[in-house]
PDB file of N, CA, C and O in Angstrom:
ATOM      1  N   UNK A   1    -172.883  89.668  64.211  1.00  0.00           N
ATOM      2  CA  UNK A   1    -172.304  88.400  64.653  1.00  0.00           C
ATOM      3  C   UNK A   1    -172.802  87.301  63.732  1.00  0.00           C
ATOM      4  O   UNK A   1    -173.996  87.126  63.487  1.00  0.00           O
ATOM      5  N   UNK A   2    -171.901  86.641  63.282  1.00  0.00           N
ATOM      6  CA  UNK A   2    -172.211  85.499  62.774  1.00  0.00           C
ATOM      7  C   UNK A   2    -172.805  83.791  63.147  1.00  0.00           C
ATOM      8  O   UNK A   2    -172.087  82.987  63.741  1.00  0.00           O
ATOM      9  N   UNK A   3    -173.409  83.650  62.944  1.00  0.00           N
ATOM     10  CA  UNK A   3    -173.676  82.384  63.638  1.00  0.00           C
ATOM     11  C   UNK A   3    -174.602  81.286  62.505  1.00  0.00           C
ATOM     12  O   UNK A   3    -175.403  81.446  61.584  1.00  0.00           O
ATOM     13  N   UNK A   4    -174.022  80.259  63.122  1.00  0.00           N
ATOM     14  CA  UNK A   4    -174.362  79.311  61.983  1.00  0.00           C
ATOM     15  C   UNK A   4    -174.845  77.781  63.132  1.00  0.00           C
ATOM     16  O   UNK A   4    -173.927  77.317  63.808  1.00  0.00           O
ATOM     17  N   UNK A   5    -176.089  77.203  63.239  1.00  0.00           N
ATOM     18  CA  UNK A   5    -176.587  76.320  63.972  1.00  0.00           C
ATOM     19  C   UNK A   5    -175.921  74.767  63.432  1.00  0.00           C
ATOM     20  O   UNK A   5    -175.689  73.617  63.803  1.00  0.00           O
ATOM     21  N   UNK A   6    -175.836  75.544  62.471  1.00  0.00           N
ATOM     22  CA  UNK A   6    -175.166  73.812  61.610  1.00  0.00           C
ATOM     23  C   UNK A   6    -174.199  72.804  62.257  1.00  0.00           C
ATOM     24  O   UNK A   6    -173.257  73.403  62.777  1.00  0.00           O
ATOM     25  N   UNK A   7    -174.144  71.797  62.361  1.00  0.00           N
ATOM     26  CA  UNK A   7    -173.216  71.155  63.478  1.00  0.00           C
ATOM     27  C   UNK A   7    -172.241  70.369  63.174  1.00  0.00           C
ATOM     28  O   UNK A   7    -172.814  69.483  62.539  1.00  0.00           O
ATOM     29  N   UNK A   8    -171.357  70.158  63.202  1.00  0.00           N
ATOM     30  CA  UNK A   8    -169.968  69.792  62.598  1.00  0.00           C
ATOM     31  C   UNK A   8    -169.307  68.296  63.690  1.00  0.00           C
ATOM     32  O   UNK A   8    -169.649  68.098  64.856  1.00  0.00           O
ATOM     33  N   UNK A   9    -168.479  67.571  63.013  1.00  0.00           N
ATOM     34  CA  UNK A   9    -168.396  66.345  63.359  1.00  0.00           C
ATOM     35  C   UNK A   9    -167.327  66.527  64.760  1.00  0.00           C
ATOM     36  O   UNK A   9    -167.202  67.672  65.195  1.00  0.00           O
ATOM     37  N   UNK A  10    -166.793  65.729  65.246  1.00  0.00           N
ATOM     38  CA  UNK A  10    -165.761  65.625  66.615  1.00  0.00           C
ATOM     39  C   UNK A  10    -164.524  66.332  65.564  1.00  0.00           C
ATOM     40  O   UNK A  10    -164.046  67.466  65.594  1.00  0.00           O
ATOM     41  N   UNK A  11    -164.241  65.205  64.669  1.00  0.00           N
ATOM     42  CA  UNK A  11    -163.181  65.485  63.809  1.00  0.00           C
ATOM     43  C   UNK A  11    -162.757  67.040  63.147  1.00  0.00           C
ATOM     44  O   UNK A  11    -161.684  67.628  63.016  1.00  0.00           O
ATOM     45  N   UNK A  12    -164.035  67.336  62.842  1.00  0.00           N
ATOM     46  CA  UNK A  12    -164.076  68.994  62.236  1.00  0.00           C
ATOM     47  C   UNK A  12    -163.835  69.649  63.304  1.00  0.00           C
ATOM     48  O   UNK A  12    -163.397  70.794  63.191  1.00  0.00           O
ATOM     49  N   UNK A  13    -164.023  69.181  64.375  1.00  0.00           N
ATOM     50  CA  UNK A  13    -164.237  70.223  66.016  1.00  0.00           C
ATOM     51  C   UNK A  13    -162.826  70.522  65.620  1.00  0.00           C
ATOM     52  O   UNK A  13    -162.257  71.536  65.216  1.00  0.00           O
ATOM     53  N   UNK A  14    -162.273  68.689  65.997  1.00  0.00           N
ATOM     54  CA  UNK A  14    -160.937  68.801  66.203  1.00  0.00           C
ATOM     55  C   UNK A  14    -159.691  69.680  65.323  1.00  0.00           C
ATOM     56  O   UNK A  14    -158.746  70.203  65.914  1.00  0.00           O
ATOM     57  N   UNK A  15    -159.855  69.736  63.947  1.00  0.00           N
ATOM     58  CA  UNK A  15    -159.186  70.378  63.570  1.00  0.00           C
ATOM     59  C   UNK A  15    -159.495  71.718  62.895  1.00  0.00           C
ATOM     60  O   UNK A  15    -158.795  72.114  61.963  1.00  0.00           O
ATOM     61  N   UNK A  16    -160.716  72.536  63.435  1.00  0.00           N
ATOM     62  CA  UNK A  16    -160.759  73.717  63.881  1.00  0.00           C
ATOM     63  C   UNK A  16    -160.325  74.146  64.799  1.00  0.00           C
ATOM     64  O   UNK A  16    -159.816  75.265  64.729  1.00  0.00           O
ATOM     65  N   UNK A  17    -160.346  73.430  66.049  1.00  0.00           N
ATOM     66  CA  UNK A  17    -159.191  73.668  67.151  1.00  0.00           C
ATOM     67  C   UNK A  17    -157.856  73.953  66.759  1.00  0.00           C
ATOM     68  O   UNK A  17    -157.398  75.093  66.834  1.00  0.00           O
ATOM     69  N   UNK A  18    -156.955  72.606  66.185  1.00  0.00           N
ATOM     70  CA  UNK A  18    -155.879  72.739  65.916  1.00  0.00           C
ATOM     71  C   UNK A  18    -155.512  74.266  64.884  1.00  0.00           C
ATOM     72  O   UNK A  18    -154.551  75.026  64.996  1.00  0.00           O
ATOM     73  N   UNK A  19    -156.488  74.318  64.055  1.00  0.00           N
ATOM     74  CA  UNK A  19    -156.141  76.091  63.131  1.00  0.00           C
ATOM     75  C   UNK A  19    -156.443  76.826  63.658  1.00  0.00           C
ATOM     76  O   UNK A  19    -155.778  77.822  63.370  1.00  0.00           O
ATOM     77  N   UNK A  20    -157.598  77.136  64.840  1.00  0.00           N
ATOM     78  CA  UNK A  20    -157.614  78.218  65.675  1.00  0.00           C
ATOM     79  C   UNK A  20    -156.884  78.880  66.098  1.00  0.00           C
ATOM     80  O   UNK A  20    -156.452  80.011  65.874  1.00  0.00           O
ATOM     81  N   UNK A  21    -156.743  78.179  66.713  1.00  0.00           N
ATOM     82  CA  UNK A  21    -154.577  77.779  68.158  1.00  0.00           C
ATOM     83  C   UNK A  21    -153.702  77.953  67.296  1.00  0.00           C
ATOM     84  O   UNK A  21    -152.714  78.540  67.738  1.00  0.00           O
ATOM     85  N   UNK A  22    -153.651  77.620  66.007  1.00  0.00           N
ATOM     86  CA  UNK A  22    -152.664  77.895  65.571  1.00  0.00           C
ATOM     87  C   UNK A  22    -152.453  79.322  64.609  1.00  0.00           C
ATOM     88  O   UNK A  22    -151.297  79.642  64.334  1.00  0.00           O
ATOM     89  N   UNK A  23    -153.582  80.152  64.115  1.00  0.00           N
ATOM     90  CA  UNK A  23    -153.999  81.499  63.607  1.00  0.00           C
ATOM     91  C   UNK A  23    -153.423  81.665  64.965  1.00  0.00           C
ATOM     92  O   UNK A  23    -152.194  81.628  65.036  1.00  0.00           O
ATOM     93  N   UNK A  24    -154.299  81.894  66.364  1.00  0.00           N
ATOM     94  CA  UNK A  24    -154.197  82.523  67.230  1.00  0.00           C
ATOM     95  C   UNK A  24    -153.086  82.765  67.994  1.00  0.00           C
ATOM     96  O   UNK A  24    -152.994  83.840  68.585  1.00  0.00           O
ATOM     97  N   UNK A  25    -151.904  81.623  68.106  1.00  0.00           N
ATOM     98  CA  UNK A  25    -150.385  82.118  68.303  1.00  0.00           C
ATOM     99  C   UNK A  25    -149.932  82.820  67.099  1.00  0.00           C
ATOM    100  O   UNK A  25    -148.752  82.903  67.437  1.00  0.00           O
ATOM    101  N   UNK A  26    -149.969  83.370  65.990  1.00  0.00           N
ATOM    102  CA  UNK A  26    -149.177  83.533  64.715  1.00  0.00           C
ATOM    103  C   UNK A  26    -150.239  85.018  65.213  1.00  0.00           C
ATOM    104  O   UNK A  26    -149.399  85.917  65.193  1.00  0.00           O
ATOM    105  N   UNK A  27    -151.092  85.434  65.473  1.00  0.00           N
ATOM    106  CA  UNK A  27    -151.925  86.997  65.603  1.00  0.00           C
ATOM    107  C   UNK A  27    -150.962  87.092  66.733  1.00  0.00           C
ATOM    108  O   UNK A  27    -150.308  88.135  66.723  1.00  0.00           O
ATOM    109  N   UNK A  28    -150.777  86.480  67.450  1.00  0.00           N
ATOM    110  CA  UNK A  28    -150.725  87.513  69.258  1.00  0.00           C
ATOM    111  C   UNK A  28    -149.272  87.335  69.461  1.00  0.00           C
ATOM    112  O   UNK A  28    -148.976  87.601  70.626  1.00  0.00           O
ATOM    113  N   UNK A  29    -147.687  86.779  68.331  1.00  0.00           N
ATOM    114  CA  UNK A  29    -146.715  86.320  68.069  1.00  0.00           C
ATOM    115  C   UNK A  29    -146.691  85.865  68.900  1.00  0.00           C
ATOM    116  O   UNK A  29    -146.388  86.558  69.871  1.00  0.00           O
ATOM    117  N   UNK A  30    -146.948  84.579  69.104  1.00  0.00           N
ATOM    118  CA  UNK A  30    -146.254  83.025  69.966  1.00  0.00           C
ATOM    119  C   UNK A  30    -146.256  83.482  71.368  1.00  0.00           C
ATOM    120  O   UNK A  30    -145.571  82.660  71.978  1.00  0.00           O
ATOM    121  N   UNK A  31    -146.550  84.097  71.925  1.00  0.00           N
ATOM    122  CA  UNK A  31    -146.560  84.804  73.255  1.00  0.00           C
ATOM    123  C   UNK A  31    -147.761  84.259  73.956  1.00  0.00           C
ATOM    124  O   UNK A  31    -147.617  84.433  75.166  1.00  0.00           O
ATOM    125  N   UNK A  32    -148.990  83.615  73.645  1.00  0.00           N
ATOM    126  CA  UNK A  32    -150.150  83.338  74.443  1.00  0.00           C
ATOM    127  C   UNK A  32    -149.697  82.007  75.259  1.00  0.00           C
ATOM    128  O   UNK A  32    -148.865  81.180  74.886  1.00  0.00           O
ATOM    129  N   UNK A  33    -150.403  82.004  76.387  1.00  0.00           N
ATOM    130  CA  UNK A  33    -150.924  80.969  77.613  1.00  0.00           C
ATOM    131  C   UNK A  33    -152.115  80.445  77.240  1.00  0.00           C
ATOM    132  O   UNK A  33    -152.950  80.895  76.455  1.00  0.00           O
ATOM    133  N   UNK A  34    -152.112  79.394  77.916  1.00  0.00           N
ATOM    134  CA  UNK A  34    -153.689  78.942  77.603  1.00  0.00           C
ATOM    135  C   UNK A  34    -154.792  79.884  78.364  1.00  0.00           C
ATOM    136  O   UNK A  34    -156.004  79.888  78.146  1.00  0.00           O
ATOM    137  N   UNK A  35    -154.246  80.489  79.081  1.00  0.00           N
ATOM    138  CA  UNK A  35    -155.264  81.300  79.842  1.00  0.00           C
ATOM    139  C   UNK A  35    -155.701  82.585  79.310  1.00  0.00           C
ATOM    140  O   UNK A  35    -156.824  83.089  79.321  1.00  0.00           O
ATOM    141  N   UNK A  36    -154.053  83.234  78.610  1.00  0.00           N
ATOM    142  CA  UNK A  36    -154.570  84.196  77.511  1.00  0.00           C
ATOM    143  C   UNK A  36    -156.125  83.750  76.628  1.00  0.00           C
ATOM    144  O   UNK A  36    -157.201  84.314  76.426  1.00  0.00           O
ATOM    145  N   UNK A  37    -155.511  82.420  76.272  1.00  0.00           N
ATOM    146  CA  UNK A  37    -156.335  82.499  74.783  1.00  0.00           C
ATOM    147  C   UNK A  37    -157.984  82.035  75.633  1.00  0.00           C
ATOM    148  O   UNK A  37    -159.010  82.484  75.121  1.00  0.00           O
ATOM    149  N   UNK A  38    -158.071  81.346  76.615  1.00  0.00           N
ATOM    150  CA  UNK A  38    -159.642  80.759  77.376  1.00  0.00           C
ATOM    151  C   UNK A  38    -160.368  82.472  77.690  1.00  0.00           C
ATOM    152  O   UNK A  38    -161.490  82.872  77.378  1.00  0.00           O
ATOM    153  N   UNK A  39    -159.219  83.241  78.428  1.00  0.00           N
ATOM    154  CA  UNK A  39    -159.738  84.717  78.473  1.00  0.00           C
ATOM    155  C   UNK A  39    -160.376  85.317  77.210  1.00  0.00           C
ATOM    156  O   UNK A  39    -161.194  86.208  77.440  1.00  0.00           O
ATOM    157  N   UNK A  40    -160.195  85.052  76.109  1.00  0.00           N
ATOM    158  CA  UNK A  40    -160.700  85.785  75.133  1.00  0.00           C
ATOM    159  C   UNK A  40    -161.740  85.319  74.144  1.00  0.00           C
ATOM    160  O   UNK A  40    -162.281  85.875  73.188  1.00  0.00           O
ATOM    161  N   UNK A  41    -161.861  83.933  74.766  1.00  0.00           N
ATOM    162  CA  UNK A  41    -162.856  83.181  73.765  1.00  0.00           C
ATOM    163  C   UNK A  41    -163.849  83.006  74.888  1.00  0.00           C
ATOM    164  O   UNK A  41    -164.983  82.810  74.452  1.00  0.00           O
ATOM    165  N   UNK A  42    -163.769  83.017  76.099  1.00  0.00           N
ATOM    166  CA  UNK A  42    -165.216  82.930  77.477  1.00  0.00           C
ATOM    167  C   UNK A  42    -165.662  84.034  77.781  1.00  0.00           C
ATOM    168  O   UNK A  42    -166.771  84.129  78.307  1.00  0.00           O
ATOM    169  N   UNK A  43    -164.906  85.087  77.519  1.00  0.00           N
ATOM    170  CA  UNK A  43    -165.573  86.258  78.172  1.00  0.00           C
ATOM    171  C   UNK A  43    -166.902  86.404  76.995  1.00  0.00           C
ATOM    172  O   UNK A  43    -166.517  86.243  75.837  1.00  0.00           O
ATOM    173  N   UNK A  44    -168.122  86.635  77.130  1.00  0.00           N
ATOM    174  CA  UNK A  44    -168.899  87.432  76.197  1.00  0.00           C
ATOM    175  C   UNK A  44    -169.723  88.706  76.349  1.00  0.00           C
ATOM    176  O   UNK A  44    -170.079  89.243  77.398  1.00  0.00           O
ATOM    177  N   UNK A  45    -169.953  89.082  75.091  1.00  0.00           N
ATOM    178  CA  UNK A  45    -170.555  90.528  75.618  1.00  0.00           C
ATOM    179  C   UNK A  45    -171.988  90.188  75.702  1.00  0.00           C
ATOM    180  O   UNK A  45    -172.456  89.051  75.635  1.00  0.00           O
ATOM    181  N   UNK A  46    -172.897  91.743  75.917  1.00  0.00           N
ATOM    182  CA  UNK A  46    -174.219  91.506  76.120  1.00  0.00           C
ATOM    183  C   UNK A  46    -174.392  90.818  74.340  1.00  0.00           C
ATOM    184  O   UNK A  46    -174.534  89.602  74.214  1.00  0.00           O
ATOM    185  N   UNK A  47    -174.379  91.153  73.881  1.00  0.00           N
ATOM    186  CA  UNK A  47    -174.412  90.751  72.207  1.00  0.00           C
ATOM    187  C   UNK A  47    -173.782  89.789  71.840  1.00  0.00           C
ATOM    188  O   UNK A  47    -173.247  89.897  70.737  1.00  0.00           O
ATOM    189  N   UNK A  48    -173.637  88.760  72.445  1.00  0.00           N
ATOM    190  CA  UNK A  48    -173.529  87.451  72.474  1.00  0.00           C
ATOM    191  C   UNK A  48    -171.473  87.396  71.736  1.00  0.00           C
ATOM    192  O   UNK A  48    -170.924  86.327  71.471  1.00  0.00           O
ATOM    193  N   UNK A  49    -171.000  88.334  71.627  1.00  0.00           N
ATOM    194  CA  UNK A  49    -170.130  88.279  70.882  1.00  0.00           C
ATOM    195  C   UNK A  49    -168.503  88.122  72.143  1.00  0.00           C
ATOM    196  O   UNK A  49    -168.434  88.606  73.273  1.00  0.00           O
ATOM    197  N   UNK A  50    -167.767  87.566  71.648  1.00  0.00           N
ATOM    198  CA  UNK A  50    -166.492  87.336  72.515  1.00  0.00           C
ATOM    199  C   UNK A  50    -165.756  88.350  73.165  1.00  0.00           C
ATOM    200  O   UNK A  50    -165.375  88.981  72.179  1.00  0.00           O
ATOM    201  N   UNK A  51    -165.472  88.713  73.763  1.00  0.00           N
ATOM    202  CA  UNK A  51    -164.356  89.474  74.444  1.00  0.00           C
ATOM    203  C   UNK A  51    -163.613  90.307  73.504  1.00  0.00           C
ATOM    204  O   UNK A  51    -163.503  91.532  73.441  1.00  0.00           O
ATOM    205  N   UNK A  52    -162.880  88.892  72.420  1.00  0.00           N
ATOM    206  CA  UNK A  52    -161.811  89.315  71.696  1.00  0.00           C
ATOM    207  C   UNK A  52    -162.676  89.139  70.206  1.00  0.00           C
ATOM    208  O   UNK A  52    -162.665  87.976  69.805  1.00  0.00           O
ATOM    209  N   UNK A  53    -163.485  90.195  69.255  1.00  0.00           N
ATOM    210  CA  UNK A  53    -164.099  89.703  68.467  1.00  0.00           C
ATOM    211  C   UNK A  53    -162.830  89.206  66.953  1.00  0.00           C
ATOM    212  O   UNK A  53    -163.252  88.497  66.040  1.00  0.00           O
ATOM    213  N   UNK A  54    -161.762  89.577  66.959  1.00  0.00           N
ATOM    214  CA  UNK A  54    -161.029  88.604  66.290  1.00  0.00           C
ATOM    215  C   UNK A  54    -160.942  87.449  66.612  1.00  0.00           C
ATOM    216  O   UNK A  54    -160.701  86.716  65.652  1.00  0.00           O
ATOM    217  N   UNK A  55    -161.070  86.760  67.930  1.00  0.00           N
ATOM    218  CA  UNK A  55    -161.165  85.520  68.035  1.00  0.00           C
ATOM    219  C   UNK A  55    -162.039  84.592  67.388  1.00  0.00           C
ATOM    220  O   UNK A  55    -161.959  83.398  67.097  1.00  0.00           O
ATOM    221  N   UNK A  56    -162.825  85.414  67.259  1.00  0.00           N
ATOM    222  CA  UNK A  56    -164.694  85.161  67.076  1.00  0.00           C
ATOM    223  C   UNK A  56    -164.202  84.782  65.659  1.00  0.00           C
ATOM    224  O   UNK A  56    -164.124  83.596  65.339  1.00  0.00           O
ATOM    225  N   UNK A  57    -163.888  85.721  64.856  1.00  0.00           N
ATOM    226  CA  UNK A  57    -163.232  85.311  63.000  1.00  0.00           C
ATOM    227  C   UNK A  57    -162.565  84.678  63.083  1.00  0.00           C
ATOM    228  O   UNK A  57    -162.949  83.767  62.350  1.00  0.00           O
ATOM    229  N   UNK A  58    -161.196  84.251  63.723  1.00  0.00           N
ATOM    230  CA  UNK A  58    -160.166  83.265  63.653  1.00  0.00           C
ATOM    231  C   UNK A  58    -160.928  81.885  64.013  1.00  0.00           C
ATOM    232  O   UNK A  58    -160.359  80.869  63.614  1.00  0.00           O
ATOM    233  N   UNK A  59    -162.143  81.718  64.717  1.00  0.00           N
ATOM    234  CA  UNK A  59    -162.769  80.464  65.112  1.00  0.00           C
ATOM    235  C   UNK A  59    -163.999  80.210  63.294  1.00  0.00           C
ATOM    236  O   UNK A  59    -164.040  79.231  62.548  1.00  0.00           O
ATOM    237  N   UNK A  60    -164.670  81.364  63.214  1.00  0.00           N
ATOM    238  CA  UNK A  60    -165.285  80.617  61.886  1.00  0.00           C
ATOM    239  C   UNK A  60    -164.388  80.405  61.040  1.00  0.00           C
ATOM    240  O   UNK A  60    -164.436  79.313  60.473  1.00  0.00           O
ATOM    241  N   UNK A  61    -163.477  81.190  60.737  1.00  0.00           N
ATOM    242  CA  UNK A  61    -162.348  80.885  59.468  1.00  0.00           C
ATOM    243  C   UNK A  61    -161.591  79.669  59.452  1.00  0.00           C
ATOM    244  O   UNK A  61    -161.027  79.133  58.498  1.00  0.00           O
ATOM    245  N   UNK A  62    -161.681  79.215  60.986  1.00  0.00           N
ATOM    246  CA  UNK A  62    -160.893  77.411  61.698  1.00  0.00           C
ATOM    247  C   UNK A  62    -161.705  76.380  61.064  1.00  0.00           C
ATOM    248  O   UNK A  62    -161.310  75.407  60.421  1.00  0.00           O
ATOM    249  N   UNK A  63    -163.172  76.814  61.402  1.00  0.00           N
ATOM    250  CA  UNK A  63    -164.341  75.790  60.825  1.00  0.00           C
ATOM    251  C   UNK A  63    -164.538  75.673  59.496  1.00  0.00           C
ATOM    252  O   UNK A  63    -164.778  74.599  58.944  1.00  0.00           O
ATOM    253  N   UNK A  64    -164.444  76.792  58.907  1.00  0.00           N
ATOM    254  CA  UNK A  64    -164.555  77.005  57.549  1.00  0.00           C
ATOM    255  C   UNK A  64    -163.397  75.812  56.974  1.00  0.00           C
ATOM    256  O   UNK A  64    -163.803  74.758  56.485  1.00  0.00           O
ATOM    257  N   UNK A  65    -162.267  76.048  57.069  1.00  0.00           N
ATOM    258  CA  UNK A  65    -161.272  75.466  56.753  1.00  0.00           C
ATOM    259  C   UNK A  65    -161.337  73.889  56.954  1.00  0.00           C
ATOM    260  O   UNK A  65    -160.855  73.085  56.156  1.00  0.00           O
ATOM    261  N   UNK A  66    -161.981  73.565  58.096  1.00  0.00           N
ATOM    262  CA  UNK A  66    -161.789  72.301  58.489  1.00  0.00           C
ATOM    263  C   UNK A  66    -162.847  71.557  57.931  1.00  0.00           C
ATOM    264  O   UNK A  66    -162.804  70.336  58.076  1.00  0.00           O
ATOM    265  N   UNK A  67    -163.905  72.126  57.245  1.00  0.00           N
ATOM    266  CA  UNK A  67    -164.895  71.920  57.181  1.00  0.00           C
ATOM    267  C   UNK A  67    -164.524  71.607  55.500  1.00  0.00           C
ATOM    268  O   UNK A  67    -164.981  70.586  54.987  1.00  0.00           O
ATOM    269  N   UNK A  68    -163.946  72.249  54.956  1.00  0.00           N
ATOM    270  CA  UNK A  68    -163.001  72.141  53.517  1.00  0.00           C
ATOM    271  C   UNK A  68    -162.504  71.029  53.638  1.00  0.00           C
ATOM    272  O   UNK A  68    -163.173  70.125  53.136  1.00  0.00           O
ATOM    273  N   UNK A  69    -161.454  70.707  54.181  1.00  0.00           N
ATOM    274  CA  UNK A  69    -160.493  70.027  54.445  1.00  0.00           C
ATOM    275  C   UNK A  69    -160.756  68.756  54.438  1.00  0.00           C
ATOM    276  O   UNK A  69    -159.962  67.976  53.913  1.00  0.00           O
ATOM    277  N   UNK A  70    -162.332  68.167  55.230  1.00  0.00           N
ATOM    278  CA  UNK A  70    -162.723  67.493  55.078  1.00  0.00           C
ATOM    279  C   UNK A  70    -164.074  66.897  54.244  1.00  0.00           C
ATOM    280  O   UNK A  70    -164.865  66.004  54.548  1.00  0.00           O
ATOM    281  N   UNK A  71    -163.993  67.734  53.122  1.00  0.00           N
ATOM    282  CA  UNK A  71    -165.428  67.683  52.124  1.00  0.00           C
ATOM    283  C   UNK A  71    -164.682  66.427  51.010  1.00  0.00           C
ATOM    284  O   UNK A  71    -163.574  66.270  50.497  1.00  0.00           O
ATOM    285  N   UNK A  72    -165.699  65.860  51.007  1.00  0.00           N
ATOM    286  CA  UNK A  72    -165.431  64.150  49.807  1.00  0.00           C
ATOM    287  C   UNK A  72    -165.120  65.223  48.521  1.00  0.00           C
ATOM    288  O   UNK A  72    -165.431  66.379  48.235  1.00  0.00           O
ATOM    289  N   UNK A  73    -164.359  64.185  47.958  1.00  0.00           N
ATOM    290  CA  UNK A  73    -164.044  64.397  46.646  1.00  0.00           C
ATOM    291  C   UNK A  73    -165.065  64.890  46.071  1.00  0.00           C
ATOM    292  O   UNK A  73    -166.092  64.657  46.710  1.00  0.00           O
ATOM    293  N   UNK A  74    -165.279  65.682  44.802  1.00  0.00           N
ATOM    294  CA  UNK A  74    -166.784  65.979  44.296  1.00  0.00           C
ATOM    295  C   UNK A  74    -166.967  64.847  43.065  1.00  0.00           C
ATOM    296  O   UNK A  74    -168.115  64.416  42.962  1.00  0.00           O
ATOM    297  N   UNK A  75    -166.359  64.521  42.485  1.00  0.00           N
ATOM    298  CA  UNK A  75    -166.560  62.976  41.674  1.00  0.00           C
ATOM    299  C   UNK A  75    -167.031  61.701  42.631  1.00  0.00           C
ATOM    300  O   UNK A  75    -167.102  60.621  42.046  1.00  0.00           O
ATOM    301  N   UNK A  76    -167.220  61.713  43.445  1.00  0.00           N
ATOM    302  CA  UNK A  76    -167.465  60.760  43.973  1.00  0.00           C
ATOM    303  C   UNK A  76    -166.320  59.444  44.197  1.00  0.00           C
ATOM    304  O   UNK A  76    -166.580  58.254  44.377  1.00  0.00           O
ATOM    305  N   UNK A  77    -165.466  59.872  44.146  1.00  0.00           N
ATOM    306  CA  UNK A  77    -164.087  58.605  44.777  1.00  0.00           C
ATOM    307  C   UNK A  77    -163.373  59.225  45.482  1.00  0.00           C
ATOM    308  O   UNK A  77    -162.411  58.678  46.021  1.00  0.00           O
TER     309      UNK A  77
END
């Protein structure tokens, strides 16, 4: 399991959410409820890991991204 303590802004939350949700209808074809998708990201195992451990990758790969998405220019402007 991966895990990373590092802590990420509202904004990064926010649009790791939005790519989560949005990986996660495009895996399960457009067919999920919100209850589908809360079922698979709350349940955990003894090993701290999700229910659905693709969820678990579709959520760092959200952060990852968002976390890109919002990195400053590297020149500095």
């Amino acid at each position: 399991m991966t895990t990373d303590t590092q802590l990420i802004s509202v904004r990064h939350a926010f649009l790791a959410m939005e790519r989560f949700l949005t990986a996660y209808e495009e895996r399960v074809g457009g067919d999920a409820r919100v209850s589908d998708v809360l079922n698979d990201v709350v349940e955990f195992w003894a090993d701290g890991m999700p229910g659905d451990p693709a969820s678990w990758e579709d959520w760092l790969n959200a952060v990852a991204a968002a976390r890109a998405k919002l990195q400053p220019p590297s020149d500095g402007t």
